[in-house]
C-alpha positions as CSV (number, residue, x, y, z in Angstrom):
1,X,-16.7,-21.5,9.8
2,X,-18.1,-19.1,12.6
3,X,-20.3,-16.7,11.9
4,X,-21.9,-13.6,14.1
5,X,-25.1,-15.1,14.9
6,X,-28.7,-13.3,15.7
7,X,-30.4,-10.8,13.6
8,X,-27.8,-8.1,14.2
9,X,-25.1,-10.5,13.4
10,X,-27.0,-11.2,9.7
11,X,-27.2,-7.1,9.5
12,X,-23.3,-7.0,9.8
13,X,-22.7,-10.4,7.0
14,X,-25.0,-8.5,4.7
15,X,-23.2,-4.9,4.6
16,X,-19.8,-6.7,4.5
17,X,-21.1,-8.6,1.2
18,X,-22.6,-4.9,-0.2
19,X,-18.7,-4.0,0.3
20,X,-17.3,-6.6,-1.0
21,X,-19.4,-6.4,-4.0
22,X,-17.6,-2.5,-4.4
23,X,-14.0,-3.9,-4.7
24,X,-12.4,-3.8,-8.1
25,X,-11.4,-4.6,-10.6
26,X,-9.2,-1.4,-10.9
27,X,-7.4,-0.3,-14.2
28,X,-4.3,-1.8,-16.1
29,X,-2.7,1.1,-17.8
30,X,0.4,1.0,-19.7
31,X,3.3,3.7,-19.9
32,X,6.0,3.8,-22.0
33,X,9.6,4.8,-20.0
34,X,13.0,5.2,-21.8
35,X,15.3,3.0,-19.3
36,X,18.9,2.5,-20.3
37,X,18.1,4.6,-23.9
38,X,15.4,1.6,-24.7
39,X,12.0,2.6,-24.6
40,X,10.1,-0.2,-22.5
41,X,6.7,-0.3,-21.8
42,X,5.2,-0.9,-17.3
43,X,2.0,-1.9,-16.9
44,X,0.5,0.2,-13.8
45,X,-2.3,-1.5,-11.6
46,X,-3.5,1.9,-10.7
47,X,-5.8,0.6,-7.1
48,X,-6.4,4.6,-6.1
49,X,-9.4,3.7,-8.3
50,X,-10.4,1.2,-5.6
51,X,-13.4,1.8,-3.0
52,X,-11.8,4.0,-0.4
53,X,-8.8,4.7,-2.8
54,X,-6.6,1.8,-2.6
55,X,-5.4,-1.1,-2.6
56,X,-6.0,-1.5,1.4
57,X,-9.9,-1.6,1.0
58,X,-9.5,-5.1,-0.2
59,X,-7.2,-5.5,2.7
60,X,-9.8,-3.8,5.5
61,X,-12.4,-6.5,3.7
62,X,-10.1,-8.9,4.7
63,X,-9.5,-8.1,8.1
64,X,-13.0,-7.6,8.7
65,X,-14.3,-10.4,7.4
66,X,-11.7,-13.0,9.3
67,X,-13.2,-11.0,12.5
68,X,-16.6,-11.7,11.5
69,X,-16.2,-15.2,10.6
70,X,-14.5,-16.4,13.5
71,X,-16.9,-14.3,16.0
72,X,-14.3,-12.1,17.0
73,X,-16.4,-8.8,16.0
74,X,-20.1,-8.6,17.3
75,X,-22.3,-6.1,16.9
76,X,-21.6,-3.0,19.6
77,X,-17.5,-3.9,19.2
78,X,-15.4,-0.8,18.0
79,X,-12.7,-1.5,15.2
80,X,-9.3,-0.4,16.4
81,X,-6.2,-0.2,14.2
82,X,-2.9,1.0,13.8
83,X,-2.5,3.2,10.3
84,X,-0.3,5.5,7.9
85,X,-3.0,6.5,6.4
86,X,-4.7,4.1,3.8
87,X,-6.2,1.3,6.1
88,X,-7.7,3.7,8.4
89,X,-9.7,5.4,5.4
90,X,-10.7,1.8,4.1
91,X,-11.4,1.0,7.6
92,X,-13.3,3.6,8.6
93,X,-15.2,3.3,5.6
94,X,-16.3,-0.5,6.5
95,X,-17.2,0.7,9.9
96,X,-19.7,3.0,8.4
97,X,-21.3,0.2,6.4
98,X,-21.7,-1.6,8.9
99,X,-22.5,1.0,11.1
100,X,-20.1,0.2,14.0
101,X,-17.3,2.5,15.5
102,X,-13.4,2.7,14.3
103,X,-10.6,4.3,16.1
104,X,-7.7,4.8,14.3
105,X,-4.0,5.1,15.6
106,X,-1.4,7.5,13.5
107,X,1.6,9.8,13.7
108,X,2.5,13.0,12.4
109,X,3.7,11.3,8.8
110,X,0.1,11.1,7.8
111,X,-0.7,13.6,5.3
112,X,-3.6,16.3,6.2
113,X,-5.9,15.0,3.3
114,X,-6.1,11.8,5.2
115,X,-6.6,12.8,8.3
116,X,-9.5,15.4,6.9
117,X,-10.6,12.0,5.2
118,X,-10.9,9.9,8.3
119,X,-12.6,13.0,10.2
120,X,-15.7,13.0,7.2
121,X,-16.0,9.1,7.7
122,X,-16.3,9.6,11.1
123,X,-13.8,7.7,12.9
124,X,-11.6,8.5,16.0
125,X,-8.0,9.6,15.6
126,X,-5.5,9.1,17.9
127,X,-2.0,10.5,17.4
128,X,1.6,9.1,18.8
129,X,4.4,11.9,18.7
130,X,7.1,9.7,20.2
131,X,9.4,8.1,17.5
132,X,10.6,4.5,17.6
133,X,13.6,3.1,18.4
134,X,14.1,2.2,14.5
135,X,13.2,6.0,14.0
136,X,9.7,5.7,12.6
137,X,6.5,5.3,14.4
138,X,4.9,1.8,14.0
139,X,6.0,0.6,17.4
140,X,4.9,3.7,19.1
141,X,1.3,3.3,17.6
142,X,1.6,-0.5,18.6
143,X,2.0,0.5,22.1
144,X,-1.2,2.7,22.1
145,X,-3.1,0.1,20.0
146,X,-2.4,-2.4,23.1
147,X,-2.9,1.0,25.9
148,X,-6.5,0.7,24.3
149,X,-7.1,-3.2,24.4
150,X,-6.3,-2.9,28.2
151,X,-8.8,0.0,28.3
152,X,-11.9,-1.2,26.5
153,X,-13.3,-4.4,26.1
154,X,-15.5,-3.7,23.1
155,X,-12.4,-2.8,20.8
156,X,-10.8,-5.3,18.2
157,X,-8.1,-4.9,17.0
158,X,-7.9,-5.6,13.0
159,X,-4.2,-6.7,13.1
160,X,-2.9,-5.3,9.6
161,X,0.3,-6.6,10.8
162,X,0.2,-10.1,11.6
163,X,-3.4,-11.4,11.0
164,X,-3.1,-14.2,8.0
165,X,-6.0,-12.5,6.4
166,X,-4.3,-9.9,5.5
167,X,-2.4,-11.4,2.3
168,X,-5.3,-13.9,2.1
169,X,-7.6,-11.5,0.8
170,X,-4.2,-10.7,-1.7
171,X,-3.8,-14.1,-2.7
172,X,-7.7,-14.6,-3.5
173,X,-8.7,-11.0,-5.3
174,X,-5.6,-9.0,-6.2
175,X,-3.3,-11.5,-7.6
176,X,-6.4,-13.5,-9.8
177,X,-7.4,-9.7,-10.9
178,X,-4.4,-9.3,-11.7
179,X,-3.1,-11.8,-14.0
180,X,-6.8,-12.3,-15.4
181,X,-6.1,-8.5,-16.8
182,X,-2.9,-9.3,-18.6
183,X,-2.5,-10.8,-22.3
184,X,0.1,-13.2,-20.9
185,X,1.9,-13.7,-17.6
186,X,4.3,-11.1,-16.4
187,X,7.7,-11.5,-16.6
188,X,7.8,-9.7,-13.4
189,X,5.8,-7.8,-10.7
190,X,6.4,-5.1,-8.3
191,X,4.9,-4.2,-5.6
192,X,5.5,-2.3,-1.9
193,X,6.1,-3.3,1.2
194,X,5.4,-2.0,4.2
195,X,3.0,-5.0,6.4
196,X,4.2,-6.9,3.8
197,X,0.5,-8.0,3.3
198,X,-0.3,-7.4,-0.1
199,X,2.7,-8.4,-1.3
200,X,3.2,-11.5,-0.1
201,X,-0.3,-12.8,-1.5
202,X,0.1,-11.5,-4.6
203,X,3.1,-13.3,-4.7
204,X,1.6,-16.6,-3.6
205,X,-0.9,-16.6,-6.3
206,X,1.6,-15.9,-8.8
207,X,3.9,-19.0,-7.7
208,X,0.7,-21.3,-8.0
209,X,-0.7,-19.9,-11.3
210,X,2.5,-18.0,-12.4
211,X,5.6,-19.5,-11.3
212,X,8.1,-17.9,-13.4
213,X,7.0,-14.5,-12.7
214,X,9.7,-12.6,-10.8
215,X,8.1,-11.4,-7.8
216,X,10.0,-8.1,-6.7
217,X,9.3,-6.3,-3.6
218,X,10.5,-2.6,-3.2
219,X,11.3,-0.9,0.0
220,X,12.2,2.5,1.2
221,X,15.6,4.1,2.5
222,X,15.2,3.7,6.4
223,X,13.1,0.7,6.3
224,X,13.5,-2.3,7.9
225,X,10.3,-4.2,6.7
226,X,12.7,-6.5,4.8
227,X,16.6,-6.8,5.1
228,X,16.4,-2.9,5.6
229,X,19.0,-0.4,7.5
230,X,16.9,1.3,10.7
231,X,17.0,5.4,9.9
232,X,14.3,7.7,9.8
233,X,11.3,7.8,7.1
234,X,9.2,10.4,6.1
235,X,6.6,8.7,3.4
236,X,3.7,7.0,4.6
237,X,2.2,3.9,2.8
238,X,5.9,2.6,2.0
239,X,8.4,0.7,4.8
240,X,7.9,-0.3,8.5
241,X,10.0,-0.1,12.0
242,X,9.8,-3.7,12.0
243,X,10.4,-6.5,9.5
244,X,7.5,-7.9,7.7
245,X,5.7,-11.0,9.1
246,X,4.0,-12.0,6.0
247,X,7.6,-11.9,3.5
248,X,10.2,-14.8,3.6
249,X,12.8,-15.8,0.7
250,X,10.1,-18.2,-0.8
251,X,7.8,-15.3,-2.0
252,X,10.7,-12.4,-2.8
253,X,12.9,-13.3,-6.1
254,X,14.5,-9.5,-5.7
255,X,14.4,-6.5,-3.5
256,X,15.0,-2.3,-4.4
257,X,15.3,0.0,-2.2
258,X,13.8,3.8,-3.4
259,X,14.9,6.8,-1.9
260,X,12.5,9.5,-1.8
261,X,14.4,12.0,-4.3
262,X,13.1,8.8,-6.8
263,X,10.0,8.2,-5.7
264,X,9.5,11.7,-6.1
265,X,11.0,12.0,-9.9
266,X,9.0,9.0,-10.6
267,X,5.6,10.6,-9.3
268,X,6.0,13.4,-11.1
269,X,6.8,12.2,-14.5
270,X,3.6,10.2,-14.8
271,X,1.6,13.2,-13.7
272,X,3.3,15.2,-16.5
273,X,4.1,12.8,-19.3
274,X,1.0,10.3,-18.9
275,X,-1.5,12.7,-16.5
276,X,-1.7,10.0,-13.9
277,X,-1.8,10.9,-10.2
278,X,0.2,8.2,-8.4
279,X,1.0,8.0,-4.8
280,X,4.6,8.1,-3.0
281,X,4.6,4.5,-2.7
282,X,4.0,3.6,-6.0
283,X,6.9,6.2,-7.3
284,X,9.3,4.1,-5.8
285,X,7.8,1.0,-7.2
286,X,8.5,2.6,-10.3
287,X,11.9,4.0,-9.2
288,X,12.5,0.2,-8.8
289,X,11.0,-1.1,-11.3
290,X,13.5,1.2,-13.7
291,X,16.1,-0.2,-11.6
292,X,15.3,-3.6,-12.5
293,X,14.8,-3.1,-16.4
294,X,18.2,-1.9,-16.7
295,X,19.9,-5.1,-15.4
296,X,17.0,-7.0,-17.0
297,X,17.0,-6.3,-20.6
298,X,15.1,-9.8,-21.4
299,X,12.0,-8.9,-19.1
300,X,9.4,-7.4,-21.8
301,X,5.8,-7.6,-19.5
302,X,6.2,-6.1,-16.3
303,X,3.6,-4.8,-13.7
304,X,3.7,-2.0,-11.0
305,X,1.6,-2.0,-8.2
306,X,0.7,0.9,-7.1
307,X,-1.3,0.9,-4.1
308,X,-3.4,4.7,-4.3
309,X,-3.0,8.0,-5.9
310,X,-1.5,11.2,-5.6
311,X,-3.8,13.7,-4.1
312,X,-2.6,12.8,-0.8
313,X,0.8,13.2,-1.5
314,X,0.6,17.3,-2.6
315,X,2.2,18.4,0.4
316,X,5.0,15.7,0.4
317,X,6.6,14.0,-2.8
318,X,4.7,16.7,-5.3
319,X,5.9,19.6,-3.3
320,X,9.2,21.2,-3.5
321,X,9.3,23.2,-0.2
322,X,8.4,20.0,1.9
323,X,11.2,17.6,-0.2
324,X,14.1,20.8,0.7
325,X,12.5,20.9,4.0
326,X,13.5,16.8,4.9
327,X,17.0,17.9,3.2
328,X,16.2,16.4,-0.5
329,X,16.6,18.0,-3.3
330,X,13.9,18.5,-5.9
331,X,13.8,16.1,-9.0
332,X,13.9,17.9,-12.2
333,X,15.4,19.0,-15.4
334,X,18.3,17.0,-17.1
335,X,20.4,17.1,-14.3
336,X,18.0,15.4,-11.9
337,X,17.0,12.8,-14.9
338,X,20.3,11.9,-15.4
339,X,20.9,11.2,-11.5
340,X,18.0,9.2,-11.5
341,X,19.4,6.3,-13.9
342,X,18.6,8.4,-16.9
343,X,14.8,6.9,-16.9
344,X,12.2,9.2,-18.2
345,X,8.2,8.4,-19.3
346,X,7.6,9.2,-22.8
347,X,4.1,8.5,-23.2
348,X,1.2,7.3,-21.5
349,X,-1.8,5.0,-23.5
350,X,-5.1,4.8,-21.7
C-alpha cells in the first residue's frame, strides 16, 4: 500500500483517521405502514444522522482515502468533484480536516440549503446551466470537472463515479453496520441509486454474509442510472444521466422506479405520522419499498436506506408551490393516499 510520505503526508493520514473515527453507526428506526390493508412494519437506516448528514461522508472517506493511499493526493493538491449536493458537503467537510482546498461542480437542482452549506465549509462552487443530452446535468458537470483537470495541475479529481472505492467503503462499513443492527437478516433491502456506489456495496456484503436478502435498488422517473428511460429530473440525490458503473444483474434482485408525486407522499407521512425528517431520495425508497410489500406478502424484515434528511428538501418535495410549479400535483388527503397504492404510516417507534 502507498502512502503520502513526509511529515505533511503523516498530518493528512492522521486527520483522515480523526474522520473516520466520526462515521456512524447511524440509527435503525422502525415504522409501521398499512400496505395492501396489512399493517407491516420498514426498518429505516436513517444516515442524515451521519457526519456531514449522510450517507456520502462514508463515501468522501472513501474516495479520499483510496487518494491518499495510492499517492494520488499530496499535501498542496485541491479536491475537485462533481456533486448534487451531498458528496460536496461531505467533501468539503474532509478538505477542512485536512486542511486542503475542494471545488465543487453543481447545477441549478441543488437545493439552496446546500449550496449555503458548502459556502460555510468553505469550498468553491462552480455551477453548469447547460442540460444534458439525457436531460439532466451529470454530463455537463463531467465536462467542467475535466475543463478543470486541463487547467490545474494540483486538482484531483475524487471520481464518485467510477473509482472502485466508492462501494468499497459500502461493502466494508455500511453493509457490516447494517446487518450487525438487525435481530436477523433482512428479507430485503432498499436502497437508491444514483452513482450506484452505495448500493452496489451494500449489496455485495449482503451476498457474502446475507445471500438470501433481496437486494432492491430504486430509481427515479427520468433516470437512466439503471435500465431507465432518458427525461428530465428535478430531485437531487436520486438517478443519473448515465447508467451506473458500479450495478450489474449480479448485485440487483429487483428494481422500482418512484415518481416524485411518491416520493413526495412518502416524505411527508413520516414527518407527520412518525416526526422523522427524511430526504427526497429516501421517499422514493419508501415509495418502492410499498411497492414491493404489496407483491411480496411473505417478506416480514425489510430495510430502507435512506441516504440524508429533509431539511434540504423544504423547498422541493415538502413544498407545495415548487411540486405545482414542475407540473405535480400535491400528495394529500384520501384522494392522493389512495393514488398512491393506498400505503399510509401509522405509527412510528423510536
Amino acid at each position: 500500500m502507498t502512502t503520502v510520505e513526509g511529515p505533511a503526508g503523516s498530518a493528512l493520514q492522521e486527520r483522515l483517521r480523526h474522520f473516520r473515527a466520526l462515521l456512524g453507526p447511524t440509527p435503525v428506526t422502525p415504522v409501521t405502514l398499512n400496505i395492501g390493508g396489512r399493517p407491516r412494519t420498514v426498518h429505516l437506516k436513517l444516515e442524515g444522522h451521519n457526519l456531514a448528514g449522510s450517507v456520502k461522508a462514508r463515501t468522501a472517506y472513501g474516495l479520499v482515502r483510496g487518494l491518499l493511499e495510492s499517492g494520488r493526493l499530496r499535501p498542496g493538491d485541491r479536491l475537485l468533484e462533481s456533486t448534487s449536493g451531498n458528496l460536496g458537503i461531505a467533501l468539503a467537510m474532509l478538505a477542512r480536516y485536512l486542511q486542503i482546498g475542494f471545488t465543487a461542480v453543481v447545477d441549478p437542482l441543488v437545493a439552496p440549503e446546500s449550496l449555503r452549506r458548502l459556502s460555510e465549509l468553505g469550498a468553491e462552487v462552480v455551477t453548469v446551466t447547460e442540460r444534458d443530452a439525457s436531460g439532466g446535468y451529470l454530463l455537463s458537470r463531467l465536462d467542467r470537472v475535466a475543463e478543470l483537470l486541463k487547467e490545474n495541475p494540483r486538482y484531483v479529481w475524487t471520481n464518485q463515479y467510477g473509482s472502485p472505492d466508492n462501494p468499497a467503503v459500502h461493502r466494508e462499513l455500511t453493509g457490516p453496520e447494517l446487518l450487525g443492527q438487525l435481530p436477523e437478516s433482512p428479507d430485503a433491502v432498499f436502497a437508491a441509486i444514483s452513482t450506484g456506489g452505495t448500493f452496489a456495496g451494500v449489496s455485495r456484503y449482503f451476498r457474502e454474509h446475507s445471500p438470501t436478502t433481496e437486494m432492491v435498488a430504486v430509481d427515479i422517473e427520468g433516470s437512466v442510472a439503471f435500465r431507465g428511460r432518458p427525461g428530465r429530473r428535478h430531485l437531487s440525490g436520486i438517478g443519473a444521466s448515465r447508467p451506473s458503473a458500479f450495478l450489474d444483474d449480479s448485485l440487483v434482485d429487483h428494481l422500482q422506479v418512484a415518481d416524485i408525486r411518491s416520493a413526495a407522499h412518502y416524505c411527508r407521512l413520516v414527518l407527520r405520522e412518525a416526526g422523522l425528517h427524511i430526504g427526497a431520495s429516501a421517499g422514493a425508497v419508501l415509495a418502492g419499498c410499498a411497492r414491493y410489500l404489496e407483491t411480496h406478502p411473505e417478506a416480514e424484515l425489510v430495510v430502507c436506506l435512506c441516504a440524508d434528511g429533509g431539511e434540504k428538501y423544504a423547498g422541493t418535495v415538502y413544498n407545495d408551490h415548487w411540486l405545482r410549479s414542475i407540473g405535480v400535483a400535491p400528495p394529500g388527503g384520501d384522494a392522493a393516499g389512495s393514488a398512491l397504492s393506498g400505503s399510509a404510516i401509522l405509527s412510528g417507534v423510536g
